[in-house]
N, C-alpha and C positions, 0 to 999 in steps of 0.2 A: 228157146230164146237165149238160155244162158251160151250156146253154142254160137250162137251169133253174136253174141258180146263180145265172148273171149276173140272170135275171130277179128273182129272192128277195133277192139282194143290192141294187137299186135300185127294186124295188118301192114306190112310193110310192100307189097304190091298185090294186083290185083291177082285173086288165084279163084279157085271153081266153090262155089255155094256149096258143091256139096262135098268141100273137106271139111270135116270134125276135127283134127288136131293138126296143130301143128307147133313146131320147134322154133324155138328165139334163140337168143344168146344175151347177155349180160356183163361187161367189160370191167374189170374194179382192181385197183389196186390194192394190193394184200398186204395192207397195214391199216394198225388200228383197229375198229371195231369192223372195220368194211367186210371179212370175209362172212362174219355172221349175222351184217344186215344183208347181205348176196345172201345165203343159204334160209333165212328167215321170208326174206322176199319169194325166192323159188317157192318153200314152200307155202306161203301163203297164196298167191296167184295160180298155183297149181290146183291148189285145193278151191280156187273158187271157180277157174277156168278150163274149160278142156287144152290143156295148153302143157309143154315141157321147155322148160327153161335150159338152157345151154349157160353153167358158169365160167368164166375164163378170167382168168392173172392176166392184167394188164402189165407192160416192162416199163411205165410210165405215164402223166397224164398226159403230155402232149400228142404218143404213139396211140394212146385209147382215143383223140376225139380224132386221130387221123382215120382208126379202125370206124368210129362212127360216122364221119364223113365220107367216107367211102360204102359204105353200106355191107361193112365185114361185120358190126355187129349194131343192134336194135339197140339200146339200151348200155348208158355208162355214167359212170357217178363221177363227176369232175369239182376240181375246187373252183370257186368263182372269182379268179385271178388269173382269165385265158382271153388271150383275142379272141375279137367276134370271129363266128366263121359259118359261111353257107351252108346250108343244108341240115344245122343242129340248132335244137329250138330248150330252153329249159323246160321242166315241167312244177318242179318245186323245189323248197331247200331239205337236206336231210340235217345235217348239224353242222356244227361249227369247230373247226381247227383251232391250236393254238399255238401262237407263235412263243417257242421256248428257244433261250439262246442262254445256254452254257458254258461258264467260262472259266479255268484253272484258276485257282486258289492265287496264286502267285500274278496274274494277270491284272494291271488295274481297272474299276469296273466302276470307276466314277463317274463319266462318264459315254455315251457313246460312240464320241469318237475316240475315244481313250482307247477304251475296249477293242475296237478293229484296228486302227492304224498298227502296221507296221510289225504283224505278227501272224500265221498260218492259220486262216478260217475258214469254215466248213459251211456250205451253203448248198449245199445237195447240188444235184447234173445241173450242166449247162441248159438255161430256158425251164428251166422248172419252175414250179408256182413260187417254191421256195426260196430259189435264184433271183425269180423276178423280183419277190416283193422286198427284199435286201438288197437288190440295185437301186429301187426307188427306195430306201432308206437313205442308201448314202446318196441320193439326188436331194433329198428332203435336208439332209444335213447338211449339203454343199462338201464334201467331202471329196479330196483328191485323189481318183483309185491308183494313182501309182502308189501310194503308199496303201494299200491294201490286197493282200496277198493272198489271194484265192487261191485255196487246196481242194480237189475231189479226193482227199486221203484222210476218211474221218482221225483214223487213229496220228496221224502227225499232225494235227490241229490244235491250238490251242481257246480255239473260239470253236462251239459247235452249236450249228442252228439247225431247228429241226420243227416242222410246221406238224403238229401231231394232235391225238385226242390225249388226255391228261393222263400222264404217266402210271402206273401203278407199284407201288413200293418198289420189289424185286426190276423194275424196271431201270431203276434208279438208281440201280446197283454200279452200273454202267459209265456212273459218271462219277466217282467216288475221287474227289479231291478235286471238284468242279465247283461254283456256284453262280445262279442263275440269275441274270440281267434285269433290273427294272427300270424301266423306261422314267420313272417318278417316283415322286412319295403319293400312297392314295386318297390324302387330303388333297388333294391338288387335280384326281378326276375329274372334267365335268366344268373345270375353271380354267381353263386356257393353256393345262399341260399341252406337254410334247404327244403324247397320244390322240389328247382331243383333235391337236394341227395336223396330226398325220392322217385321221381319218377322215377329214375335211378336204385337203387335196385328194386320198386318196378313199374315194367314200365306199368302195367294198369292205374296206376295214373296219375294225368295232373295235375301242378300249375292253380288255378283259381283264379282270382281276383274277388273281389266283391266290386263296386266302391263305391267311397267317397258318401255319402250323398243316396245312394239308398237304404237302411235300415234306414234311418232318424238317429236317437239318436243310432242307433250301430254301424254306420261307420261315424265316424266325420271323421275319414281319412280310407284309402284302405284299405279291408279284405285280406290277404294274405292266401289263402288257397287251397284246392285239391279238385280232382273233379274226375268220373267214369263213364262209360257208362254202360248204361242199355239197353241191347241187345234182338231182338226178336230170342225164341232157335225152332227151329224147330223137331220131331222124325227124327232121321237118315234113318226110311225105306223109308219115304216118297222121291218119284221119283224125278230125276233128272229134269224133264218137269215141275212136281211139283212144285217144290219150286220155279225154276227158274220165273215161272209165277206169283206165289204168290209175291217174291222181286220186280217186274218187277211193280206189280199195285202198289204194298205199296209207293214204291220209287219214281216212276214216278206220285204219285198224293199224293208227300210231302205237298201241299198249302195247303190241306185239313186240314193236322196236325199243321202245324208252328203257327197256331195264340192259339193252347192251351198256349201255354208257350213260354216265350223265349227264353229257354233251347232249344225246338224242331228245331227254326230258323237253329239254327247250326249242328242240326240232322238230320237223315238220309238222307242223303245223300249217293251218288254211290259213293265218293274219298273217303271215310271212311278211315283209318288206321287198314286193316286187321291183320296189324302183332300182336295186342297188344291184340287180340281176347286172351281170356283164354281157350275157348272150341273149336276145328275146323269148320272154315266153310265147309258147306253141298257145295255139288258138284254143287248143283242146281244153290248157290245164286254164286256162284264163275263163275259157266258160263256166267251168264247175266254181274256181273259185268265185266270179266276180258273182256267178246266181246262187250260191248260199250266205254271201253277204246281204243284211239287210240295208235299205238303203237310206238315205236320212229320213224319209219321211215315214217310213215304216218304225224306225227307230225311237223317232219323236212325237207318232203321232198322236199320241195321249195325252200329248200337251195343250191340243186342240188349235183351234184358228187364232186364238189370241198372240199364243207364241208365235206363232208364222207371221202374222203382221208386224209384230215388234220386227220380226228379224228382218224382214222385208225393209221397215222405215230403215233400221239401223245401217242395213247393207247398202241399201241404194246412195244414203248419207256419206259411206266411207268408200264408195266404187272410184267416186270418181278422183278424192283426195286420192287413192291405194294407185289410181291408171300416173294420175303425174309423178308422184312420188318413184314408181318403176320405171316410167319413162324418162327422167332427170338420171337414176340410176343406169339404165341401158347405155345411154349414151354415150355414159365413162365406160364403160364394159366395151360396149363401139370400139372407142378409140383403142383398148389395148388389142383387139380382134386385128383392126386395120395394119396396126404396126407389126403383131406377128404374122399376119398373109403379105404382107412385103417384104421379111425375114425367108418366109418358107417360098414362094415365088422366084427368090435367088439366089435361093441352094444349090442351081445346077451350075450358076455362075462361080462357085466358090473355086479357088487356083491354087491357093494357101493353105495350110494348115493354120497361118494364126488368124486368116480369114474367119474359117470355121471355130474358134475358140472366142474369137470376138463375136459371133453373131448366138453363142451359146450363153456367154456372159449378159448378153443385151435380152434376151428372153430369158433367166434367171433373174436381173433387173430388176423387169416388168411382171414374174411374178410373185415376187417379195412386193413389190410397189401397190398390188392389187390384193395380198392379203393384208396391209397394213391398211389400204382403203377398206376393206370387209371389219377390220378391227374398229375403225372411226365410222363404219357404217356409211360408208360412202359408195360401197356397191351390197349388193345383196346374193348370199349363199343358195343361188335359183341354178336353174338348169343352165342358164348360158354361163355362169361364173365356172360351173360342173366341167364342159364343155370347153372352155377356154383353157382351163388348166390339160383338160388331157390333153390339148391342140396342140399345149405350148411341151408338152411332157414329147408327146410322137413327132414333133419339128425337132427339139433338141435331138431324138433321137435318130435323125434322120441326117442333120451336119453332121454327127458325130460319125455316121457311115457313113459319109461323104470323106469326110476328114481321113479314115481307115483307109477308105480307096487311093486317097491322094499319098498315105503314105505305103501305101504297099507300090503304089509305082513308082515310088522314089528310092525305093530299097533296090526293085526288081532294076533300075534303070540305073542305080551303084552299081547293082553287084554284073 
């Protein structure tokens, strides 16, 4: 039986009932804690599976989810700040990144755009999770990238960002006549900082604190900053039995992992916050978790029938207030939908470049005009508000390569 497991849980095509072993691989970038949740994981799934794990250095995370969509390897630990993409399903989270940005003593650090404008910053490869999530910083800030001067040469930087698990003394060596960015004061989490708003457009993000004194001389007081998970991405073909088996060991023998780091402590785990996935969970890991969740009535049923009728009267009382109240609220959301699919519908018409600079201005607008409506509560933080922001984030993005095109054939039609 256990042979049959192992087989179902790493099944990647159909092969003969009567092989007992066989070989995976494993894709992980080797930083951080990752090579010793890689070598922790092998050895744990070995030991319960007839099964040999294959581990491999990843040269990046965009190259490992292309290695997984292509079916070069089973199994890869990706950050959850990656386009969607066919053929890769998550299966869980394993822990959380944190966004560090380090900056020369001599550098002013009052504020953030203080901090970048106008001086050589480090933002790891081009398309990187790191890259990305520091574009949409300075999209969030409204910030002009001509005055931002992106270097891939850590050492001639004088800003260096680096998306990592929490540093350890001797680490820190490294940065010696640096100190490190706080987005806020941490009175101020939780109440309408710059973190809360960032993670609200941008909802894979988390506010992180990094406390007083546990970086020694770079937090004489609290680091105010962000933080992402890094998710295990499983092939989509793999079975439902599969994976479901695979989540089921990883999850259920977390002690294994929590003492790499103490990022993992708060890691994987079965209550994860599925919604904030950026790639779908696999059917698999969705079985196991959603069927060792109790469900509400299981949860409450000791409270007997009396509770369930209160809640019954109370609910049906407020369904129908809660339907108009949403539907009064949709219909502002409506309208800002409509004028950005008239925005994006005539992007192939754009001729201009100030074209395209005016119709990027007119959707930054509309989305300042719809968080200040979310501030007066005049739309609500649901899935279409969720959804309208990325719509409006992937159209800007998308004049903007229009724009690129238009002036690359005005160079090439110069010169």
């Amino acid at each position: 039986m256990k042979n049959l497991i192992a087989l179902l849980l790493f099944m990647l095509s159909v092969v003969s009932c009567n092989v007992t072993t066989h070989d995976f691989s494993y894709i992980y970038n080797n930083e951080g804690p990752n090579r010793e949740i890689a070598e922790k994981m092998k050895n744990l799934l070995e030991s319960e599976f007839n099964v040999e794990i294959e581990l491999i250095e990843g040269v990046g995370t965009d190259a490992n989810l292309d290695s997984l969509e292509q079916d070069k390897v089973d199994i890869a630990l990706v950050e959850n700040y990656v386009n969607y993409r066919e053929g890769v399903n998550s299966a869980f989270s394993v822990y959380s990144e944190v966004l560090h940005i380090f900056y020369k003593e001599e550098v002013d650090g009052s504020s953030f755009e203080n901090l970048v404008y106008d001086k050589p910053i480090y933002i790891g490869r081009e398309e990187s999770p790191t890259y990305n999530l520091l574009m949409d910083l300075f999209d969030f800030y409204g910030l002009d990238l001509n005055r931002i001067q992106v270097t891939f040469d850590m050492a001639a930087a004088d800003v260096v960002v680096e998306l990592t698990n929490l540093f350890r003394k001797n680490e820190l060596q490294a940065y010696k006549g640096f100190k490190l960015f706080s987005f806020d004061d941490i009175e101020n989490v939780g109440n309408a900082s710059a973190v809360d708003g960032i993670s609200l457009k941008y909802p894979r993000l988390s506010p992180f604190v990094i406390p007083e004194k546990s970086y020694w001389s770079f937090t004489d007081k609290p680091v105010v900053t962000l933080s992402l998970d890094l998710v295990m991405m499983v092939r989509s073909g793999m079975g439902e039995i599969a994976v479901n088996d695979f989540t089921k060991t990883m999850l259920r023998n977390r002690q294994v992992f929590t003492a790499i780091d103490p990022l993992l402590f708060n890691g994987m785990r079965e209550d994860f916050d599925q919604s904030i996935l950026n790639i779908p969970l696999h059917e698999g890991a969705r079985i196991f978790l959603d069927r060792d969740e109790p469900s509400f009535i299981e949860r409450y049923a000791e409270l007997g029938g009396v509770l369930l009728s209160i809640i019954i009267a109370i609910w049906s009382g407020l369904v129908s207030l809660t339907k108009w109240q949403a539907q009064k609220k949709k219909d502002k959301i409506d309208e800002f939908y409509e004028d950005l699919i008239k925005i994006k519908n005539k992007i192939s018409t754009i001729k201009q470049i100030p074209e395209g600079i005016e119709k990027v201005k007119r959707i930054q607008f509309a989305q300042n005009k719809a968080f200040q409506m979310l501030i007066e509560e005049k739309l609500v933080a649901n899935d279409s508000f969720r959804i309208y922001m990325e719509l409006s984030k992937e159209t800007i993005n998308e004049v903007r390569a229009k724009m690129r095109n238009i002036k690359m054939r005005q160079q090439q039609t110069s010169g």
